[in-house]
C-alpha positions as CSV (number, residue, x, y, z in Angstrom):
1,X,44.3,0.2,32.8
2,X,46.2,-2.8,31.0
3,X,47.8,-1.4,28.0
4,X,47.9,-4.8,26.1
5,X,44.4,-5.6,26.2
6,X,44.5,-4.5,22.7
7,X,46.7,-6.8,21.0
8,X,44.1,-9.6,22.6
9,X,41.1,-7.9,20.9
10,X,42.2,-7.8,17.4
11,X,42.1,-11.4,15.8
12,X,38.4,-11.2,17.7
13,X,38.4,-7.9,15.8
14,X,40.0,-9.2,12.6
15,X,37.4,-12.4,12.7
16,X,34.3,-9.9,13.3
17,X,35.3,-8.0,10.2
18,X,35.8,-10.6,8.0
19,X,32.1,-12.0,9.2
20,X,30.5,-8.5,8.3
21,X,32.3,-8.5,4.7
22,X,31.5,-12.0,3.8
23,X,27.6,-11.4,5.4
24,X,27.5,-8.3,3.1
25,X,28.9,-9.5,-0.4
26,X,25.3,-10.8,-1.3
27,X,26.1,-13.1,-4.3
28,X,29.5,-12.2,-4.8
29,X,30.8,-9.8,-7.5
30,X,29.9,-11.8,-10.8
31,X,26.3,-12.2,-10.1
32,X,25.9,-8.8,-8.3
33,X,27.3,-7.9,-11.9
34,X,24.8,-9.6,-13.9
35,X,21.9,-8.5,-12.0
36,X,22.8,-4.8,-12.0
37,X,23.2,-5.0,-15.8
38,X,19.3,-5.2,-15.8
39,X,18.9,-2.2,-14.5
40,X,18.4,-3.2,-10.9
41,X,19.2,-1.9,-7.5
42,X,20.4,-5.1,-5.5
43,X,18.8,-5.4,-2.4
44,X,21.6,-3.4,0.3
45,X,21.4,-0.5,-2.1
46,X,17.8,-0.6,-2.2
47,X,17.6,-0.6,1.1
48,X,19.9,2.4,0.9
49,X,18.0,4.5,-1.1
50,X,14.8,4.1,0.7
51,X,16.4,5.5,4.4
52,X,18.7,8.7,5.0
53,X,21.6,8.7,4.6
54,X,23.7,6.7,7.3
55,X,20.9,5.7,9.3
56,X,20.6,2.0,8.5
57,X,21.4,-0.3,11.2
58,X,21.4,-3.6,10.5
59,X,19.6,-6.6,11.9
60,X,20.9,-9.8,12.4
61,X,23.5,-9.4,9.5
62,X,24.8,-13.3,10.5
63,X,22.3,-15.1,11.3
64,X,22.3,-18.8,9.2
65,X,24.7,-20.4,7.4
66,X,28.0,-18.4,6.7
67,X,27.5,-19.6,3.2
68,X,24.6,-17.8,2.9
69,X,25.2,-14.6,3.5
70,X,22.5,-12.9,5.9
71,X,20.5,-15.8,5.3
72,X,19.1,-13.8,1.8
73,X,17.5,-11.0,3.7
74,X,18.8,-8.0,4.3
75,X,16.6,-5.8,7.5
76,X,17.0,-3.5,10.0
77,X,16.2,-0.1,11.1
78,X,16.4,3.3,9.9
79,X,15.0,7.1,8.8
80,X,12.7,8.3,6.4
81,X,12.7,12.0,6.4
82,X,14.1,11.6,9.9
83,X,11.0,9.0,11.5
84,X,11.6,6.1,12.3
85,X,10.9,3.0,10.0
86,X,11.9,-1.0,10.1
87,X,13.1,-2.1,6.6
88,X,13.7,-6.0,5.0
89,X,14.5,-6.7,1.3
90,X,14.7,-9.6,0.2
91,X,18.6,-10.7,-1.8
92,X,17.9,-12.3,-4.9
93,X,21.8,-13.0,-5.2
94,X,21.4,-15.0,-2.7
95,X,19.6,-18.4,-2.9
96,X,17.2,-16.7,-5.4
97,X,16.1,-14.4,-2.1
98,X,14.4,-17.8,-0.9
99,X,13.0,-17.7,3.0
100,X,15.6,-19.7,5.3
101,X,15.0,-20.4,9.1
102,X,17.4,-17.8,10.0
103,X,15.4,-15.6,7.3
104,X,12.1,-16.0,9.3
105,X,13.3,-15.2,12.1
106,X,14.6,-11.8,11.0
107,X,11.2,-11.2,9.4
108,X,9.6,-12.0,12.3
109,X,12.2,-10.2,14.7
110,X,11.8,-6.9,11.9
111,X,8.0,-6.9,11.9
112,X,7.5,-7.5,16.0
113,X,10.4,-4.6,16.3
114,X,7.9,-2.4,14.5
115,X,5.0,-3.1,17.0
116,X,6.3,-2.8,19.6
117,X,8.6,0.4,18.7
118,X,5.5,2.0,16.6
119,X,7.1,2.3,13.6
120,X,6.1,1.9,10.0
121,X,7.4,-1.4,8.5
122,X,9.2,-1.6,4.6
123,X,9.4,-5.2,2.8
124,X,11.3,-5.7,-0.2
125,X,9.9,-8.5,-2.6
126,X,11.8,-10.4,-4.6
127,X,12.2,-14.2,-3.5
128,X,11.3,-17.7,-4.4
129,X,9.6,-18.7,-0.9
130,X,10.6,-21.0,1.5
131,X,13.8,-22.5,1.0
132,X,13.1,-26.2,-0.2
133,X,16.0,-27.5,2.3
134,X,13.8,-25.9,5.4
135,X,12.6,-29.5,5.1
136,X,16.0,-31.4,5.7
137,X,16.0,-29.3,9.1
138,X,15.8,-30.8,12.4
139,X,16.1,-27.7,14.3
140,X,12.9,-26.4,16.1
141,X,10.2,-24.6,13.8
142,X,10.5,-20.9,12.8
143,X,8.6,-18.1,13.6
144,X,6.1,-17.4,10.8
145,X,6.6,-13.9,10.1
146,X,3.2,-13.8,8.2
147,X,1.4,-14.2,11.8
148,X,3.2,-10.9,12.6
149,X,3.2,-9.1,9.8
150,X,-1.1,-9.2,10.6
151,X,-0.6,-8.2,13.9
152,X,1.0,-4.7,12.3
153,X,-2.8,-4.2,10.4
154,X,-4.2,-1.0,11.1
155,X,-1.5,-0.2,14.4
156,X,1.4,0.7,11.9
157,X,1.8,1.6,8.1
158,X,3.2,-1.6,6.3
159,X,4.6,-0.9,2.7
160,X,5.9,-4.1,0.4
161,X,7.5,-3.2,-2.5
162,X,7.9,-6.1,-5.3
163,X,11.1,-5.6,-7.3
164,X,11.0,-8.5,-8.9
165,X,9.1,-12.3,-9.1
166,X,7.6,-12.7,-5.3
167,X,6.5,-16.6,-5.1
168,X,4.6,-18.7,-2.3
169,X,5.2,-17.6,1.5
170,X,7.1,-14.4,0.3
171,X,4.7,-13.3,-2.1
172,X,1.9,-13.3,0.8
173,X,3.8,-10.3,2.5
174,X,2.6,-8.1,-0.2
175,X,-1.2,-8.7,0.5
176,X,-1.0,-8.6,4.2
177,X,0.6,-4.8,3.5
178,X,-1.1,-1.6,3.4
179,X,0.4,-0.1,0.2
180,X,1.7,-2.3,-2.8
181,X,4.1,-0.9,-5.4
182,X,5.0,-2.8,-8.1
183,X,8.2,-2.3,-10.4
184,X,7.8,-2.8,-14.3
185,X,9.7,-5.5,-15.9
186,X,10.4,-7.9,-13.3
187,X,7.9,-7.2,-10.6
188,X,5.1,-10.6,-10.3
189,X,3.4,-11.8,-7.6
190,X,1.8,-15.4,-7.6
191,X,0.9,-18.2,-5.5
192,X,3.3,-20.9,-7.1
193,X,5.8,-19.8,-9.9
194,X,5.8,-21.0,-13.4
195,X,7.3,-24.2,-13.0
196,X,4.9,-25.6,-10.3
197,X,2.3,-24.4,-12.4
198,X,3.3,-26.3,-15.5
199,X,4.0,-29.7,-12.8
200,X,0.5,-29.3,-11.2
201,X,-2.2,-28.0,-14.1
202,X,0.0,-28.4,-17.4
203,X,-0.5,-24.8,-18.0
204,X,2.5,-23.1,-19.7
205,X,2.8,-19.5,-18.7
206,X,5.7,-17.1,-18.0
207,X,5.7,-15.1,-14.8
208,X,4.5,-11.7,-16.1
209,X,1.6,-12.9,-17.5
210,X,1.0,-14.9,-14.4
211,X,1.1,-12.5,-11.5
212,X,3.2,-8.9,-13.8
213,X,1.3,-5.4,-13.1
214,X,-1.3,-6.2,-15.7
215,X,-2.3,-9.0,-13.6
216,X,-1.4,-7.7,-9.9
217,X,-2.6,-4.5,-10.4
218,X,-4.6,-3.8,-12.9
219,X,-7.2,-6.8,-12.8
220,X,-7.1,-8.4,-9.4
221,X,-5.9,-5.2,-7.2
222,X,-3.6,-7.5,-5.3
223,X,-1.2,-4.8,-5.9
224,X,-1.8,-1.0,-5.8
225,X,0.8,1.2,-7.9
226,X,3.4,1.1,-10.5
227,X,6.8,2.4,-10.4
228,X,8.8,2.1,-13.9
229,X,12.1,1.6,-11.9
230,X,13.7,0.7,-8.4
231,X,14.4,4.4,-7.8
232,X,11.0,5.4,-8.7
233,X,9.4,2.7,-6.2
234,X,11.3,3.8,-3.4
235,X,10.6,7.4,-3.5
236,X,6.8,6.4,-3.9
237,X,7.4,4.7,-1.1
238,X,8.6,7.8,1.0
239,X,6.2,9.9,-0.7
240,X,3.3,7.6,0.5
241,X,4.9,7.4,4.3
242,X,5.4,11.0,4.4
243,X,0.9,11.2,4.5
244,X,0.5,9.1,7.5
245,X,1.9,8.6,11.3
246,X,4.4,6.7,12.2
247,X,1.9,4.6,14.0
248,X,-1.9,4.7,14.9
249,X,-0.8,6.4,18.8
250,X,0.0,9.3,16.6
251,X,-2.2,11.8,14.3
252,X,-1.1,12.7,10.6
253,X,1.7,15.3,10.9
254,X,1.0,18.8,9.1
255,X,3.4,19.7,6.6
256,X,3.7,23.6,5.5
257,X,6.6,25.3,3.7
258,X,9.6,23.9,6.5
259,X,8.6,20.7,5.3
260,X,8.6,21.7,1.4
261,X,5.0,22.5,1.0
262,X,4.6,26.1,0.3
263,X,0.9,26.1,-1.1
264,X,-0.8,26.2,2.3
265,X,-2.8,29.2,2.4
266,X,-6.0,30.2,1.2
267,X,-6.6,30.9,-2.5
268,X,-10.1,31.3,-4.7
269,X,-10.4,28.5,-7.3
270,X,-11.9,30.1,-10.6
271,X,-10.7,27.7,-12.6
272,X,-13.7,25.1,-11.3
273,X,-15.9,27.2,-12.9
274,X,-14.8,26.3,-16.6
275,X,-14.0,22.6,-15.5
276,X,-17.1,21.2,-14.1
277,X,-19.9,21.6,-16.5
278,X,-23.5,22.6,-15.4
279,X,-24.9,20.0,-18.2
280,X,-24.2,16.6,-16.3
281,X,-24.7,15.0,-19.4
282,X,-21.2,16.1,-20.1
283,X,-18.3,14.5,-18.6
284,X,-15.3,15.9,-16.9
285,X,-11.9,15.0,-15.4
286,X,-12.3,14.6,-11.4
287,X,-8.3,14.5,-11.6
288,X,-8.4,18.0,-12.5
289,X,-10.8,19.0,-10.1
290,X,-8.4,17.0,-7.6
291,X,-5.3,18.7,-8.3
292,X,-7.0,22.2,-8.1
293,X,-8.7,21.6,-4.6
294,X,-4.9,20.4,-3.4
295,X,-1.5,22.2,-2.4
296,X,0.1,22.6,-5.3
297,X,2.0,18.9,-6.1
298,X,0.7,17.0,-3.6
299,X,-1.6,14.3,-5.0
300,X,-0.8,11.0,-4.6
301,X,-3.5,8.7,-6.5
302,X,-3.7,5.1,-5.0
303,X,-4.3,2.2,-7.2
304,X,-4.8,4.5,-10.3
305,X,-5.9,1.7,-12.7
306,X,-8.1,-0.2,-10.7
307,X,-12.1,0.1,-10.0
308,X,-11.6,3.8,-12.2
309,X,-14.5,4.8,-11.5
310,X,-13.7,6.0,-8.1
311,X,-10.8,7.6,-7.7
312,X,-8.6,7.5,-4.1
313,X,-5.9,10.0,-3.1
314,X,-4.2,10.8,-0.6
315,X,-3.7,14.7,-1.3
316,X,-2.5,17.8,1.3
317,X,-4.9,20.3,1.9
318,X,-3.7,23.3,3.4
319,X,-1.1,21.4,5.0
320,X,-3.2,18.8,6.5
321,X,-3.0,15.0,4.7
322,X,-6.4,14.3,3.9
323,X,-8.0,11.1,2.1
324,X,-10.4,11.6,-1.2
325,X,-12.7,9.6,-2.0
326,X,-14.2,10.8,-5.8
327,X,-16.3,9.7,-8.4
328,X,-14.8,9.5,-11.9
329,X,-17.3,10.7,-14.6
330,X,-15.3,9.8,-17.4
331,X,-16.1,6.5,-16.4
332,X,-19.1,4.8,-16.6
333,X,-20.5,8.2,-15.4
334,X,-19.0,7.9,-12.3
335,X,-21.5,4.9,-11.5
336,X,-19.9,3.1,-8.6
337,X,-18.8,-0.6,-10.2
338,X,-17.9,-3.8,-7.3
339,X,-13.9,-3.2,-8.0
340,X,-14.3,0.8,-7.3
341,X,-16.8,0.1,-4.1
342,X,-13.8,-3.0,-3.0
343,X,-10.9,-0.3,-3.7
344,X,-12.8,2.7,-1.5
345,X,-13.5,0.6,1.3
346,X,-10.7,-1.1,1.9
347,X,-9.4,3.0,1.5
348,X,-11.5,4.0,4.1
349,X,-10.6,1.5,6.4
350,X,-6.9,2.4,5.9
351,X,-7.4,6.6,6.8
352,X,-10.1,6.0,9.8
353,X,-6.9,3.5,11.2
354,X,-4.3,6.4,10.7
355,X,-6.9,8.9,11.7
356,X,-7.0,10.4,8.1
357,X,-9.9,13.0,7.4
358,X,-11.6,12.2,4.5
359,X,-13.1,14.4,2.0
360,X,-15.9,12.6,-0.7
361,X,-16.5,14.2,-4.1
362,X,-19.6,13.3,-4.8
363,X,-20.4,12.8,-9.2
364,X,-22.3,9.7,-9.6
365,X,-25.5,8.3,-11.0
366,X,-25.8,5.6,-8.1
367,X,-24.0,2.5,-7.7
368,X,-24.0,0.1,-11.1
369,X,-27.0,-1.8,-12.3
370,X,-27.1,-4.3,-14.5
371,X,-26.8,-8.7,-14.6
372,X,-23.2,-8.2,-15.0
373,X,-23.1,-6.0,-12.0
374,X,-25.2,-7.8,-9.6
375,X,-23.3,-11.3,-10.7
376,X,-20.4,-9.6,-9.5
377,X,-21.7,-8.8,-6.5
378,X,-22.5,-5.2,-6.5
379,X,-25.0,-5.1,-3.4
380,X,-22.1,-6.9,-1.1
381,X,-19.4,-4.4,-2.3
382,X,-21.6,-1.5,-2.3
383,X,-22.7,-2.4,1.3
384,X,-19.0,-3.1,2.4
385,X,-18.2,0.7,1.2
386,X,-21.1,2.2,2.9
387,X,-20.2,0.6,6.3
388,X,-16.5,1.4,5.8
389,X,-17.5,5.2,5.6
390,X,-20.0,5.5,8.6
391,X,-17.6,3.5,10.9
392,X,-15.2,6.7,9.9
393,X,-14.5,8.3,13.3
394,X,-11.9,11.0,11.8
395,X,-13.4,14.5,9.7
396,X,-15.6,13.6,7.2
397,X,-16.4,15.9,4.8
398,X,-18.8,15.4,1.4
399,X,-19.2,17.6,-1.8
400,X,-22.2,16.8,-3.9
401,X,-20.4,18.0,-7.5
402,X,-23.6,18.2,-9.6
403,X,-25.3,14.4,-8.7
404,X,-25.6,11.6,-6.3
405,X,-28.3,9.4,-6.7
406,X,-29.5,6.3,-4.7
407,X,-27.3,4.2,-2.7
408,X,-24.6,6.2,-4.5
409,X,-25.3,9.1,-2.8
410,X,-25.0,6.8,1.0
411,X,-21.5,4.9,-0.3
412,X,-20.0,8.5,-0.3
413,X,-21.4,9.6,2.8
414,X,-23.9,12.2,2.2
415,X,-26.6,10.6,4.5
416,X,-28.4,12.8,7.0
417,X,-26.5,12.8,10.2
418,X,-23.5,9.8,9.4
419,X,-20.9,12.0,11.6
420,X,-20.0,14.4,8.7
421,X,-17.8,17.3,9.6
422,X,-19.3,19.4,6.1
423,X,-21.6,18.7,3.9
424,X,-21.4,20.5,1.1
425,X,-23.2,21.0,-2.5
426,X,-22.7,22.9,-5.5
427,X,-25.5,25.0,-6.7
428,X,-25.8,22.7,-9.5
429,X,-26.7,19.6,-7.8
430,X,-29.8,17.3,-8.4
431,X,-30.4,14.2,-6.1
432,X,-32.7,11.6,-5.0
433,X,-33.2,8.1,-5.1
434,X,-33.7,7.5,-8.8
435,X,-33.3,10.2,-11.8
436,X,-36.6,11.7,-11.8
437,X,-37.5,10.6,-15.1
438,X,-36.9,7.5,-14.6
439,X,-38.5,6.6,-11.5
440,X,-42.0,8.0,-12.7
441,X,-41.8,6.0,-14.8
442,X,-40.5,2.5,-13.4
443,X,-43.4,3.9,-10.5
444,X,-46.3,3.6,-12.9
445,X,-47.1,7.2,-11.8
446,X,-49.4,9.5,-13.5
447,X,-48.2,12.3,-16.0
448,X,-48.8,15.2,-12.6
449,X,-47.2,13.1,-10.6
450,X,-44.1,12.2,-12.6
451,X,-44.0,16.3,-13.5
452,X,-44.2,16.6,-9.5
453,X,-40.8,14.6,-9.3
454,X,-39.0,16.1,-11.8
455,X,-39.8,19.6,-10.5
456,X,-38.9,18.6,-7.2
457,X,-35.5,17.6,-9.0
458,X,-34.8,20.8,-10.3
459,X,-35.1,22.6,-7.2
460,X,-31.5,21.2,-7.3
461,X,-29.8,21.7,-3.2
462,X,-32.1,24.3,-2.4
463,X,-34.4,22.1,-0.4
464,X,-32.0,20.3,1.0
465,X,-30.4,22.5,2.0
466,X,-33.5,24.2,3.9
467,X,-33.7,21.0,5.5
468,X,-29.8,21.0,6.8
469,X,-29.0,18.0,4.4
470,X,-26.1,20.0,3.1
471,X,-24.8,22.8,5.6
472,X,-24.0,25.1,3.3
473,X,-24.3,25.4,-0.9
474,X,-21.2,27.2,-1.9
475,X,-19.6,29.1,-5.1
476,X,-17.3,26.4,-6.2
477,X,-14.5,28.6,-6.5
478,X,-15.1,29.0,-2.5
479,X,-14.4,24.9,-2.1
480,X,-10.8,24.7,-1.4
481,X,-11.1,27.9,1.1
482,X,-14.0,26.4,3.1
483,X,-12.2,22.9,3.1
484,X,-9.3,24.4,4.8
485,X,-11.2,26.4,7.7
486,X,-13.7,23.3,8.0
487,X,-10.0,20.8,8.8
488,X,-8.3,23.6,10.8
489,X,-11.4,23.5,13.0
490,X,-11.6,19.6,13.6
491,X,-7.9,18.2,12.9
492,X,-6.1,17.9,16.2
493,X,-2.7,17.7,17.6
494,X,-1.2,15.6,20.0
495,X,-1.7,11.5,20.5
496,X,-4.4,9.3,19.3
497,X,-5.4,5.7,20.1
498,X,-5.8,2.8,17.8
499,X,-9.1,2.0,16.1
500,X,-11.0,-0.6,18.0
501,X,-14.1,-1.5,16.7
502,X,-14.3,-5.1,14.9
503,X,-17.1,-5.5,13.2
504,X,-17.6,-8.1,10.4
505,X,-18.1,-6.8,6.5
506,X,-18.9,-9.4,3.9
């Protein structure tokens, strides 16, 4: 061995170091100042406090123009609770986080690296698009990332996380992602930012009222959750990752008291008794009836402001992740409006992709009626949930609260025979097509006859139940007990395949 090969590595070794720091000072000390006086997390330590500790390694730290250091995106790979995961975050020190050539190909290289390794992929949000002086380029075209960030749909769990004002090309990443957190006070999304707004409609507007949470979230749904901080945004992010596969070759892993989840077992829940009311007149909080069912802590509510009349969770039920689908009957009664049907399908679609089971709880009128409902398109949304829920191939199981009436009852799969693991009802459940009362009467029918219906009404599950429409009426303080046994029976272990059928829903 020659003993001064050493002294010939170390200006190589000197030159590499010097590389690293400047590809890892962002945008230099003064403006990395500035920006963590907001309050903010800059984009290394963001990417820092979403992994383990010392697991990041990075990708493609100098790529582009050393003047720009890591061409405004920082990405690589690391841990979450020890599983693999591909991270990018976008450096708003650096060029205002705008998309270089160099940029594009790390996004593209990050997203195709969690393909092909199976692993759930993390984007960071907060950039001004494409970098205007892509143009002055003579080099050959990118890679658009965007192309394989939609080959990642429904094969791995995609997370974006806007920290701050997402514009053009960048913004798009957040749609084409599974789960959208948004962080208060400098999170936006929007096609074109204030500026090109102003130059191409005359509209003057500022970028939270153009694409802020109010906007992103609440209204359109472009986005699904809010986090008040950085550090709240990336532990929802964990959280959420922690309910699903790393990919959809595996199955949703079980979690009892090794992995912090000590509320596994069986346990009687008296409490529904004073909750629910028999009188469906009289509204209740599904929430509470949520957190009951659930291990202790472990309800996660998905797009909690948006379409409110359904709510979506993904909860733990004795140990198993499960996906709930539940009517809100503080809310227009629980009626099923376009934005709550739009928000449970595209739900549904998500859990029978990561081989979720899904539970429905079943408290609705029927879908909404009304001009302002069926200008909105009610019978198209309505329809799009109902297919999302048969195509379900993972366990199914429905509750039927207290009603379900009309295509309400179908959107939250409590159809005959629509490859249902349980059906189950309360003893105080009426359903049909129409409230009783009312469809004597919109029927023309005569006083017997409408007395016939309304009778039949009251019988409440028993007849169903005779005719194996429900398979069982239970005490609801027997629901989270029979829940678990009915998972443990049809939840299995070992490796899955990905979802394959296409099928087209307007």
């Amino acid at each position: 061995m020659n003993a001064g090969n050493g002294a010939d590595w170390a200006p190589l070794l000197e030159q590499l170091a010097e590389r690293r720091a400047a590809a890892r000072a962002m945008g230099g000390a003064d403006k990395l100042a500035r920006y963590r006086a907001t309050g903010r997390l800059d984009a290394r330590s963001r990417v820092a406090g979403l992994l383990d500790p010392e697991s990041f390694v990075e990708l493609g730290p100098l790529t582009g123009d050393p003047a720009i250091p890591a061409d405004a995106f920082v990405a690589g790979s690391g841990t979450i609770d020890g599983r693999p995961v591909m991270v990018g975050a976008e450096d708003f020190t650096v060029a205002g986080g705008s998309i270089g050539t160099a940029a594009a190909s790390k996004r593209t290289r990050a997203a195709q690296l969690a393909l092909r390794n199976r692993t759930p992929l993390v984007m960071m949000l907060e950039g001004a698009g494409h970098r205007a002086t892509n143009a002055l380029e003579r080099n050959r075209p990118a890679p658009n990332d965007l192309q394989a960030m939609a080959d990642l749909s429904g094969l791995v769990p995609t997370v974006a996380i806007v920290t701050g004002p997402s514009a053009g090309h960048g913004a798009l990443a957040a749609p084409l992602s599974d789960f959208v957190i948004m962080v208060g006070g400098h999170g936006a999304l929007f096609t074109a930012g204030p500026p090109l707004v102003a130059a191409s409609t005359g509209e003057q507007i500022d970028k939270q009222t153009l694409g802020g949470p109010q906007v992103a979230i609440d209204t359109s749904g472009v986005a699904h959750n809010f986090a008040e901080s950085d550090d709240a945004a990336l532990a929802l992010a964990r959280r959420y990752l922690s309910y699903f596969p790393s990919s959809a070759w595996q199955r949703p892993p079980w979690v009892g008291p090794d992995g912090g989840n000590h509320d596994v077992g069986e346990r009687a829940l008296p409490e529904l008794l004073d909750l629910v009311p028999v009188n469906q007149k009289r509204p209740y909080d599904m929430r509470a009836m949520l957190a009951a069912v659930a291990d202790a802590g472990t309800v996660t509510e998905i797009q909690p402001t948006y379409g409110t009349s359904i709510i979506t969770a993904l909860v733990r039920i004795g140990g198993h992740a499960v996906a709930v689908v539940a009517n809100q009957p503080t809310v227009t009664a629980g009626a099923v409006t376009v934005a709550a049907a739009d928000k449970a399908a595209a739900f549904l679609q998500l859990a029978g992709a990561f081989h979720l089971p899904v539970l429905f709880l079943a408290d609705n009128p029927g879908v909404m009626a009304g001009s302002a409902s069926e200008k909105a398109g009610i019978l198209k949304a309505s329809a799009r949930m109902f297919a999302a829920q048969h195509r379900l191939r993972t366990p199914k199981f429905h509750v039927t609260v207290r009603k379900a009436f009309g295509f309400g009852s179908s959107v939250m799969g409590a159809n005959p025979y629509d490859n249902q693991t349980m059906t189950l009802a309360f003893p105080a459940v009426t359903l049909g097509g129409i409230p009783a009362d009312v469809g004597g009467r919109t029927a023309k029918e005569d006083d017997d006859t409408r007395r016939a219906l309304v009778e039949n009404e009251a019988s409440g599950p028993w007849a169903l139940a005779q005719t194996l429409f429900y398979d069982d009426v239970i005490d609801p303080r027997e629901l989270r007990n029979t829940l678990i046994r009915g998972l443990d029976a049809s939840v299995r272990d070992g490796a899955a395949e990905p979802v394959t059928h296409h099928g087209y829903l307007r």
